[in-house]
C-alpha positions in Angstrom: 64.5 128.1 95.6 60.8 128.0 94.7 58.2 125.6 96.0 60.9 124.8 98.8 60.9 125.7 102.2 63.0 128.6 103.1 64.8 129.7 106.0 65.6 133.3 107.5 68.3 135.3 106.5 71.7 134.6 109.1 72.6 138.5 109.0 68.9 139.9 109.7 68.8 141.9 112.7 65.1 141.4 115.0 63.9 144.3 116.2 62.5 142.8 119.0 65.0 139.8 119.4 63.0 136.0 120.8 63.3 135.2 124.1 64.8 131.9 125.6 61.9 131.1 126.9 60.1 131.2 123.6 62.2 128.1 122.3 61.6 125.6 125.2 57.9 124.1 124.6 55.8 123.9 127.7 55.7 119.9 127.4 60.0 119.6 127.7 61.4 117.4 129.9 63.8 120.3 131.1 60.7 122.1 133.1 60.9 118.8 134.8 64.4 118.9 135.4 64.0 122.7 136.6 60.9 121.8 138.7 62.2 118.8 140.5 65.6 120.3 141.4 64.6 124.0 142.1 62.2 122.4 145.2 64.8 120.5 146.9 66.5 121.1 149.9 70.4 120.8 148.4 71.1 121.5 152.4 69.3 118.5 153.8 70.3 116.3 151.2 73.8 116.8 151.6 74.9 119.5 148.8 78.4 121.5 149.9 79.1 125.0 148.4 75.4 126.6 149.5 76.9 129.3 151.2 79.3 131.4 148.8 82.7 132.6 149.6 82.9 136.6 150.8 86.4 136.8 148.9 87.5 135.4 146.0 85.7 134.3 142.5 82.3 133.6 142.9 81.6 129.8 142.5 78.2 128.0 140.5 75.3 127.0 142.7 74.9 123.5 142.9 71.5 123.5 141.9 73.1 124.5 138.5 75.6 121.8 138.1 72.7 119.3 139.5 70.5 120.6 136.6 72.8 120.1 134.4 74.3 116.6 135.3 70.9 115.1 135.4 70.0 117.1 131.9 73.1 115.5 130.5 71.9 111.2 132.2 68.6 112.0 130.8 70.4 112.7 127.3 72.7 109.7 127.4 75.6 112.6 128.2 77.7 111.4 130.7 81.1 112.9 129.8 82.2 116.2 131.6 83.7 117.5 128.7 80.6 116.9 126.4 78.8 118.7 129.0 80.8 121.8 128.7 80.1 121.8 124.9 76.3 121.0 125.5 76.3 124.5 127.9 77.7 126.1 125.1 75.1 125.6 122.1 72.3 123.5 123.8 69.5 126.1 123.9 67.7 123.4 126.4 70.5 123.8 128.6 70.7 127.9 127.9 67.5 128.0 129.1 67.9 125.3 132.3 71.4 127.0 133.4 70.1 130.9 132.5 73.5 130.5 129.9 75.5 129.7 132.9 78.7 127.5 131.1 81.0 125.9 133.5 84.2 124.4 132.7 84.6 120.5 132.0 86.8 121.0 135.6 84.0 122.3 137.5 81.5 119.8 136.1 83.8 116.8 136.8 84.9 117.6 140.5 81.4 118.5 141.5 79.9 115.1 140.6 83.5 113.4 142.9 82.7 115.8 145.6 78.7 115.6 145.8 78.4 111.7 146.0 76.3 111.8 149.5 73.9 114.7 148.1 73.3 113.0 144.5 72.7 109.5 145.8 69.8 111.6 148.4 68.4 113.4 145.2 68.2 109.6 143.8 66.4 108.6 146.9 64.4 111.8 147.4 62.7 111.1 143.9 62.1 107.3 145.1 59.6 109.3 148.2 58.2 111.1 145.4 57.1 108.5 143.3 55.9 106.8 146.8 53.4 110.2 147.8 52.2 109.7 144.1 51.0 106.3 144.8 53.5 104.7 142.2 54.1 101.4 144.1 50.5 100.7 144.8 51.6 96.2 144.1 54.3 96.1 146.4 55.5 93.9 144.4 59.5 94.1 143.2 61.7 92.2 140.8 65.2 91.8 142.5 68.6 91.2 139.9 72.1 92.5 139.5 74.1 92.5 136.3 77.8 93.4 136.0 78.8 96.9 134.5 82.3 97.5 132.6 84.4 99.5 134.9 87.4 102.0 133.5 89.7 98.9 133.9 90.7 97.0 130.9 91.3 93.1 131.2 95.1 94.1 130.9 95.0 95.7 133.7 93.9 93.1 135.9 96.0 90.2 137.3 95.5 87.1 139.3 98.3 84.6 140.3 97.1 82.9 137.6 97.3 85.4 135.1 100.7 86.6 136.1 102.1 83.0 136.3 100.8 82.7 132.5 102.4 86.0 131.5 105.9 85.7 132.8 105.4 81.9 131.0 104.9 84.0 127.9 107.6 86.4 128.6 110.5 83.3 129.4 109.4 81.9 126.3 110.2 85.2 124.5 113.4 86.0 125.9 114.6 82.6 125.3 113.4 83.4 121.8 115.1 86.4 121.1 118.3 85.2 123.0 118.0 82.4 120.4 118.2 85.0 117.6 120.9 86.4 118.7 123.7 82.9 119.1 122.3 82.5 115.4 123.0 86.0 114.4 126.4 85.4 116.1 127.0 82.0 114.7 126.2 83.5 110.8 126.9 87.1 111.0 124.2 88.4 108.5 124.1 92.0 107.2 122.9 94.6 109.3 123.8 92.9 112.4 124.7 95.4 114.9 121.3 96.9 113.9 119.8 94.1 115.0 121.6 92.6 118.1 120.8 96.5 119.1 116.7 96.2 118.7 116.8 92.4 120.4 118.8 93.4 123.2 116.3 96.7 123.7 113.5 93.8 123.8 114.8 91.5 126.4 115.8 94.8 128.3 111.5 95.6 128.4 110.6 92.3 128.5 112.9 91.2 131.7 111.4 94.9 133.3 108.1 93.6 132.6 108.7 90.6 134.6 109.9 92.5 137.5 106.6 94.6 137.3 105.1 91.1 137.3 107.4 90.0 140.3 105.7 93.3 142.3 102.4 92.5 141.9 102.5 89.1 142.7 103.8 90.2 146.2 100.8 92.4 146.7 98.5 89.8 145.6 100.3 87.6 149.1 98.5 90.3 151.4 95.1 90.5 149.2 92.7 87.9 150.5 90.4 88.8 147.0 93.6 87.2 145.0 93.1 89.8 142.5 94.9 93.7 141.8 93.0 96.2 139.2 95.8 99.0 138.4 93.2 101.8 136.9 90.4 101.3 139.1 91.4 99.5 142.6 88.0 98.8 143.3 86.9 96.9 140.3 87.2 93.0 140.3 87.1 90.4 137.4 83.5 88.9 137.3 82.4 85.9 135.1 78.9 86.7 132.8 76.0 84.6 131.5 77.9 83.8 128.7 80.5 80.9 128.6 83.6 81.6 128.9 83.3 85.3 129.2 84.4 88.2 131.6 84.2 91.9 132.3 86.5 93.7 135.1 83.5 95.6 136.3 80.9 95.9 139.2 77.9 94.1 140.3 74.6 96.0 140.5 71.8 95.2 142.5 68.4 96.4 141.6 64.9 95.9 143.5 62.1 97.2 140.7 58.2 98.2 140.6 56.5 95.6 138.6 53.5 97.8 138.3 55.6 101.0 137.0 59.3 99.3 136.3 60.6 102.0 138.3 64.3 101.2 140.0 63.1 101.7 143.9 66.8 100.4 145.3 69.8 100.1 143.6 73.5 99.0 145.5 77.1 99.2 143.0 79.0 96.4 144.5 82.6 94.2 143.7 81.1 91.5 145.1 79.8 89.0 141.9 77.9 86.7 143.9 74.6 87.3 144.6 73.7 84.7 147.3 73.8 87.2 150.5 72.1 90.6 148.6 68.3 89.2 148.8 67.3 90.2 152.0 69.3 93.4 152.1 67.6 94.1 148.8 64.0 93.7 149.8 64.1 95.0 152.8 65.7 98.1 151.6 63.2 97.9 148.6 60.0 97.6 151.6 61.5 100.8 153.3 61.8 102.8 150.6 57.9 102.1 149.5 56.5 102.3 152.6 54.7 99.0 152.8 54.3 96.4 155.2 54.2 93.4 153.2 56.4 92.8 149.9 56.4 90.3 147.4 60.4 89.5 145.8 60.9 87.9 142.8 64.5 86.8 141.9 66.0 84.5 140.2 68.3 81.1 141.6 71.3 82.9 141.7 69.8 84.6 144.9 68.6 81.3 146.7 70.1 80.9 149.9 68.9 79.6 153.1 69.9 82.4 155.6 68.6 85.1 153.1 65.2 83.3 152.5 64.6 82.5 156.3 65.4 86.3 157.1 62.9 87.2 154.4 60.2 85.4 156.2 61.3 86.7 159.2 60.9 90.3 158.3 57.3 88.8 156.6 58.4 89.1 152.9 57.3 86.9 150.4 60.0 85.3 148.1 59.7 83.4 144.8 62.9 82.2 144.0 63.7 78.8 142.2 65.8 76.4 144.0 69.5 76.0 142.4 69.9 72.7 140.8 73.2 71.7 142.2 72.4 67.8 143.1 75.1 65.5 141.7 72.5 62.7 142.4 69.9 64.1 140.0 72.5 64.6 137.3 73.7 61.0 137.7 70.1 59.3 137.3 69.8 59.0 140.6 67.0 60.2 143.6 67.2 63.3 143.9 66.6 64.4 148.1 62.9 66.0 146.6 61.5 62.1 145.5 61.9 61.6 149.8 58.2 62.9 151.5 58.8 64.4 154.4 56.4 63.3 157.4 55.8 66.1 159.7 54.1 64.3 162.2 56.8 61.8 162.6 60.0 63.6 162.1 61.0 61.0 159.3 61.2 60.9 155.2 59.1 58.3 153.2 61.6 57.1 150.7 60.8 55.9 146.9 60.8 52.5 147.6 58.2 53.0 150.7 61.0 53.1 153.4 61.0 55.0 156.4 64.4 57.5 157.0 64.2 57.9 160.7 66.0 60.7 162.7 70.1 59.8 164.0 71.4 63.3 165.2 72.0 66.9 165.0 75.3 68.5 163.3 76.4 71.7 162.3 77.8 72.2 158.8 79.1 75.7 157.9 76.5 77.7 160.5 73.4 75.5 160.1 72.1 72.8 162.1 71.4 69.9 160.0 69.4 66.6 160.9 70.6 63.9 159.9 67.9 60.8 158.8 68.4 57.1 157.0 67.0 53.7 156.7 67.9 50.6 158.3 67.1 48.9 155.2 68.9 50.5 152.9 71.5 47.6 152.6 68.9 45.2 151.6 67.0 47.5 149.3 66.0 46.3 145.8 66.3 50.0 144.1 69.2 50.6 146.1 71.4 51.7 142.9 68.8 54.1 142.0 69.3 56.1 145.3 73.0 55.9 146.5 76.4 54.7 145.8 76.7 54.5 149.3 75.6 51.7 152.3 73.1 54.1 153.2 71.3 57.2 151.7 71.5 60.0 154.3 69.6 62.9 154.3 69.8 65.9 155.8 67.4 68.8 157.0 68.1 72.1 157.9 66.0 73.2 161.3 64.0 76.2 159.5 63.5 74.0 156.1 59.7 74.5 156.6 60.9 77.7 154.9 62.4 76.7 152.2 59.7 74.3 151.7 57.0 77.0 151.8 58.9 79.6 149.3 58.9 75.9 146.9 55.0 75.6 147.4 54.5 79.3 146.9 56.2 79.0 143.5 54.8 76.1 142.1 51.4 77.9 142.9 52.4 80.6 140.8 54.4 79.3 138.0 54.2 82.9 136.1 56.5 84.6 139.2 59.7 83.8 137.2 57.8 85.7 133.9 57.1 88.5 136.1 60.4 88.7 137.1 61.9 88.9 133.6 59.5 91.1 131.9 60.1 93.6 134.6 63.7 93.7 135.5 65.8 92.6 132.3 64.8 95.5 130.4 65.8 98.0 132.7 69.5 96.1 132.4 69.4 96.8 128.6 67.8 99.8 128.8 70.7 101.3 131.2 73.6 100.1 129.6 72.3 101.3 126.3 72.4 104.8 127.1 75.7 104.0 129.0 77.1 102.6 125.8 80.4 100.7 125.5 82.1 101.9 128.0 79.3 101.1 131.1 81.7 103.4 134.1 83.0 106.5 133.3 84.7 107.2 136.9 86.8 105.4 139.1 86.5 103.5 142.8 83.3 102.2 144.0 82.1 105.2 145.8 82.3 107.4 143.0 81.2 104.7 140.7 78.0 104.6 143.2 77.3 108.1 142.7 77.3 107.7 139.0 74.6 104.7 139.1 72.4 107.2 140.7 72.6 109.9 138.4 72.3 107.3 135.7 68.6 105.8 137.9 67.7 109.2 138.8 67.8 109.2 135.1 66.0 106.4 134.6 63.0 107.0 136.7 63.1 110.7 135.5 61.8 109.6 132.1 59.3 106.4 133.5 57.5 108.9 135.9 56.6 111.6 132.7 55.9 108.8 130.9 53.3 107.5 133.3 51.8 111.1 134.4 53.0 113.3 131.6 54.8 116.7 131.9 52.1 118.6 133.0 51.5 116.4 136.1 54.8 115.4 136.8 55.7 119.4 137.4 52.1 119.8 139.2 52.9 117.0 141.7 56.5 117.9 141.8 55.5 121.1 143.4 53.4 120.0 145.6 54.9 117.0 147.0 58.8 117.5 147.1 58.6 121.2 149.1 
């Protein structure tokens, strides 16, 4: 082998054999790993299992199975199993667990038991990268997108799904009951054989549609109207793309547009966004220590209550209004062609008109006023503004605010841009490494601890990116003691 590169002999013996140390470079992420975890206080943040047992076998620290379940997110190695192989012939791992090789058991019931104390460790790194200055623009990008859960579509039902399946399972019966007057009627060969596998059929098929009669029953005493058989907790959610669905989660995420670091993040089965804004931002303030905060989101979050408690709590919002007027769509005037006159309480209307105040009502929790013109009857553009006698209009008591996130926006006609350059890629970027199958565990608060581990992750690699190694363990050791 001459003029190649050659390797070392498998049966020679060293003399003075390498140590483990020697094979981990000072710049790998595992001194991170090591670092980070071997300064926190796994007692404060929750951890069980810190005091060992005086009888029986001795049981793994914690910090050990920590190490190695954020060793294995940071590797795109979620799977407990896989984890027991990677402690087996991962020299990185060798070296971060001192050869310490728990079963796939161990692995797996540490990460159901230790939700609380791995969703702390998620938070605790969020402080750090606030003592390092990370979030210096308060400003934060707020989305959610839905993740595949353990359930499969099957596995799912609604009272419209189950209606459509026991449709398809009459029409099958009938069909095989069919078969079997004909097979009767003309006696072919083989035909106890087959009588035999048809009746085996309808005997599934009719069971089936007693399962189907069960769960329509507990869908009478679910007010969601839906039943997930593998994971409980996971709901049928509708995507971006038409005509599409995932039996999944909805995750909420508030991100650093300096950095693109995840500061909050929230696993929910609820696939509306239209209440999470305020909860988000606020939650996404506290955990960066700032007074003011700008949110960026997109029109899936605009809602009135949300944006007036925003202002309330002095957070700027940019988020698009949602297009939703039927007016607009028909050709019509659309409620923003009507100026609204402070001064005098009324709208200017497009034909120079004045909409004057009639009275207060509530509609579902909001007080709306209610203004029109006297001379809409005898308007000359009348068919360009309302079917109607009259085109009402109605104004909520705090729409100053909604009007004030509008002018903000059309001030800054890049906020949306912001928003997408810093919060779509960290969607893409998370279920990559997650792969195909997003949620490995089951029910939400277990599916809660996973996200962490998955943006402890996540924030793990941004933060060595931005500082490097070096500095990342330097401040690490100062700043999470």
């Amino acid at each position: 082998m001459a003029r190649f590169v050659e390797g070392e002999d498998r049966s020679q013996v060293s003399l003075l054999p390498e140590c483990l140390d020697d094979f981990v470079a000072e710049d790998n992420p595992v001194r991170v790993i090591d670092a980070f975890i071997g300064e926190l206080d796994l007692a404060a943040l929750g951890f069980e299992g810190l005091t060992p047992a005086v009888t029986g076998r001795p049981s793994y620290h914690p910090a050990i199975l920590l190490k190695i379940y954020v060793y294995g997110y940071l590797n795109h190695i979620q799977s407990s199993r896989r984890l027991e192989r990677e402690c087996q012939r991962n020299l990185e791992l060798m070296w971060l667990t001192g050869r310490l090789a728990p079963d796939f058991k161990t692995i797996a019931d540490f990460r159901r038991d230790s939700g609380a104390g791995i969703r702390n460790v998620c938070r605790r790194f969020i402080l750090l990268c606030r003592e390092l200055k990370l979030f210096s623009q308060a400003i934060v990008a707020i989305d959610s997108s839905k993740f595949k859960a353990v359930n499969n579509r099957d596995r799912n039902f609604t009272a419209v799904k189950i209606d459509r399946f026991q449709q398809q399972i009459s029409q099958s019966i009938q069909r095989y009951l069919d078969t079997l007057d004909t097979a009767d009627r003309t006696q072919p060969a083989g035909l106890l054989d087959k009588a035999e596998r048809l009746q085996d059929k309808i005997k599934k098929l009719r069971e089936r549609m007693r399962q189907l009669d069960t769960l329509k029953d507990q869908l009478k005493n679910n007010p969601e109207g839906q039943v997930s058989l593998t994971d409980p907790d996971a709901r049928s959610m509708a995507t971006s793309r038409l005509g599409s669905g995932i039996v999944g989660y909805n995750v909420q995420v508030a991100v650093d547009a300096k950095h693109h670091l995840i500061v909050v993040h929230e696993v929910t089965n609820d696939s509306s966004d239209r209440s999470k804004l305020s909860a988000m931002a606020l939650a996404a303030r506290a955990a960066m220590g700032k007074l003011r905060l700008q949110a960026h989101a997109d029109r899936g979050y605009y809602n009135s209550r949300e944006l007036k408690a925003c202002d309330d709590a002095g957070i700027a919002t940019y988020v698009p209004k949602s297009m939703t007027s039927n007016a607009k769509a028909e050709g019509r005037f659309d409620k923003s062609d009507f100026i609204y006159i402070a001064r005098d309480d009324e709208y200017q209307c497009p034909a120079g008109q004045r909409a004057i105040y009639r009275f207060t009502r509530e509609e579902a929790g909001l007080q709306l006023r209610r203004y029109w013109s006297s001379a809409c009857p005898r308007c000359p553009i009348k068919q360009q503004c309302t079917p109607s006698d009259y085109r009402r209009i109605s104004r909520w008591e705090h729409e100053h605010v909604l009007e004030a996130v509008q002018r903000r926006l059309d001030k800054r006609p890049s906020a949306m841009t912001v928003r997408k350059r810093t919060v779509e890629h960290v969607f893409g970027t998370l279920k990559h490494w997650m792969g195909s199958a997003h949620f490995l565990t089951r029910r939400l608060p277990h599916v809660s601890t996973e996200m962490s581990l998955h943006v402890l992750a996540y924030n793990l690699k941004r933060v060595m990116s931005i500082l490097g190694i070096a500095r990342t363990i330097k401040a690490m050791k100062l700043a999470v003691a």
